[in-house]
N, C-alpha and C positions, 0 to 999 in steps of 0.2 A: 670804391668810388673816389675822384679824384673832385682836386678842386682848382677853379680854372679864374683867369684876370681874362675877360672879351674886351679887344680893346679898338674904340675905333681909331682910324689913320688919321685924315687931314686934321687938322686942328688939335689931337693929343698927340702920336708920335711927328707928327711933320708937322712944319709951317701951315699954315692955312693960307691959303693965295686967293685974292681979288675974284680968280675966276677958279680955272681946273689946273690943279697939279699936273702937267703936260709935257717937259719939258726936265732934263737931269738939272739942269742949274733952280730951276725953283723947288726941287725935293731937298729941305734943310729940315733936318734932325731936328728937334724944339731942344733946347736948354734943359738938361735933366734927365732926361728920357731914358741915356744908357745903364745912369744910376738908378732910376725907377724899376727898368723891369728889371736890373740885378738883384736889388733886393728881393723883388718879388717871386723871381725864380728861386733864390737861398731859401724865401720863406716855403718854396713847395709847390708854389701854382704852376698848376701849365699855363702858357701864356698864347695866345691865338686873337687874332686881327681880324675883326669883321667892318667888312666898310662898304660901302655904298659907292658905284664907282660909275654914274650914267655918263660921266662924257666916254664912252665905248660908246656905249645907245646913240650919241650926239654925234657919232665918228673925228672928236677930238683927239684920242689916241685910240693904241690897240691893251688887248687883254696883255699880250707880252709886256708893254710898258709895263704894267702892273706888277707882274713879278717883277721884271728888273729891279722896280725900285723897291720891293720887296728884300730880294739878294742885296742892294745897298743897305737898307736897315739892317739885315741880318749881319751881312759884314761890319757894320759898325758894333753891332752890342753881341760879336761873336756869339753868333748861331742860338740864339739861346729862343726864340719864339718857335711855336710848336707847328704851328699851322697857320693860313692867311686862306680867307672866305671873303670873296666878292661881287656885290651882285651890279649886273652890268645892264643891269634895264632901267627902262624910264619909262613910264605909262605915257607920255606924249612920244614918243620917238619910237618905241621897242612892243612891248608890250608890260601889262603890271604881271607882278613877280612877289608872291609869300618871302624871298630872299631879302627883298629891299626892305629896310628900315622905315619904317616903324615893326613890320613884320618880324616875325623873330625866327626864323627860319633857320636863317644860318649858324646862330646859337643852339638849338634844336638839334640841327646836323650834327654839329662839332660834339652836344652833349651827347647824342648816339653814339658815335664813332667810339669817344675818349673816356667813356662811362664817368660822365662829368656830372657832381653831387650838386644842385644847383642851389641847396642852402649854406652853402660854404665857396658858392662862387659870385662875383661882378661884373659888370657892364662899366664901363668907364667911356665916356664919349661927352661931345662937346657939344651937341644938338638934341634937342627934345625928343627928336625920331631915336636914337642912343639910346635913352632912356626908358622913354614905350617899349621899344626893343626886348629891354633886358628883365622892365616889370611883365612882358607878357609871357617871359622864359622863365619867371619864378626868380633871378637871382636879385640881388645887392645892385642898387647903384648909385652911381657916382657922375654927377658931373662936373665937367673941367672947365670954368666960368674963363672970362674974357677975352669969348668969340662972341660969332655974329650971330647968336642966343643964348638966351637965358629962359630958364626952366625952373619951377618949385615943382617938379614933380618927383625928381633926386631924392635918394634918401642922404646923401651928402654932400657936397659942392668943395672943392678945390680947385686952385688955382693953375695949378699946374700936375702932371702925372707923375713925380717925385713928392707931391707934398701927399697926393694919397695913395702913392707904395707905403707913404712913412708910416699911413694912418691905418693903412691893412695891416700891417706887417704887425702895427701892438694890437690888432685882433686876434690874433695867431697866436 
């Protein structure tokens, strides 16, 4: 069994934007990020992106955006994330979807797929639904405080996703 970092997008590895990540000039890397999932790769985790992505549902962009800037992050912290899970609906717009967060679907899958040991794995995310997420998938988590929520349901809170690779990494 392996042991996996779920990590969501906007707000841990990207900028968080006013509205929707839509646009190549508003996807910026957060400060730390590269060094984050380095260590946490050296420590062993596989590392894999689950994020919630309704403006597809809203017809703000397309699912391609998505990877694009997916392939951008990947060329920044050379190659090293394993996989990227996203779900593209919205119960106003689309239909509701077990994918979308709060749901944990996509952790689920990813655990299927990667024979991923979920007492030796995390959720890391900057939104209460990240959270729910990750407690309903059985792992660890962690939230990444000063976004547009706040959450005590966390079994941790950091500030940024370098401060809790540091803090995974002396669990290990």
């Amino acid at each position: 069994m392996k042991k996996c970092i779920f990590l969501d997008r906007d707000g841990v590895l990207n900028e968080e934007q006013h509205d929707y990540v839509s646009r190549r000039e508003d996807f910026v890397i957060r400060e730390g990020v590269i060094e984050g999932l380095s260590l946490l790769k050296k420590a062993g985790y596989m590392l894999i992106v689950v994020t919630n992505q309704a403006g597809i549902a809203k017809g703000l962009y397309t699912e391609n955006l998505v990877r694009d800037f997916h392939e951008i992050l990947q060329a920044e912290c050379g190659g090293i994330i394993d996989d990227l899970y996203f779900a593209k609906h919205h119960p106003n717009y689309t239909s509701n979807s077990l994918l979308r967060k709060p749901d944990s679907l996509m952790l689920e899958k990813a655990m299927a797929k990667y024979q991923i040991d979920s007492t030796q794995s995390f959720m890391i995310g900057d939104a209460e639904r990240d959270v729910k997420a990750g407690k309903k998938a059985g792992v660890k988590t962690i939230h990444i405080t000063g976004g547009k929520e706040t959450t005590d349901l966390a079994d941790w809170q950091f500030g940024s996703l370098l401060e809790a690779s540091r803090f995974i990494t002396t669990l290990a």
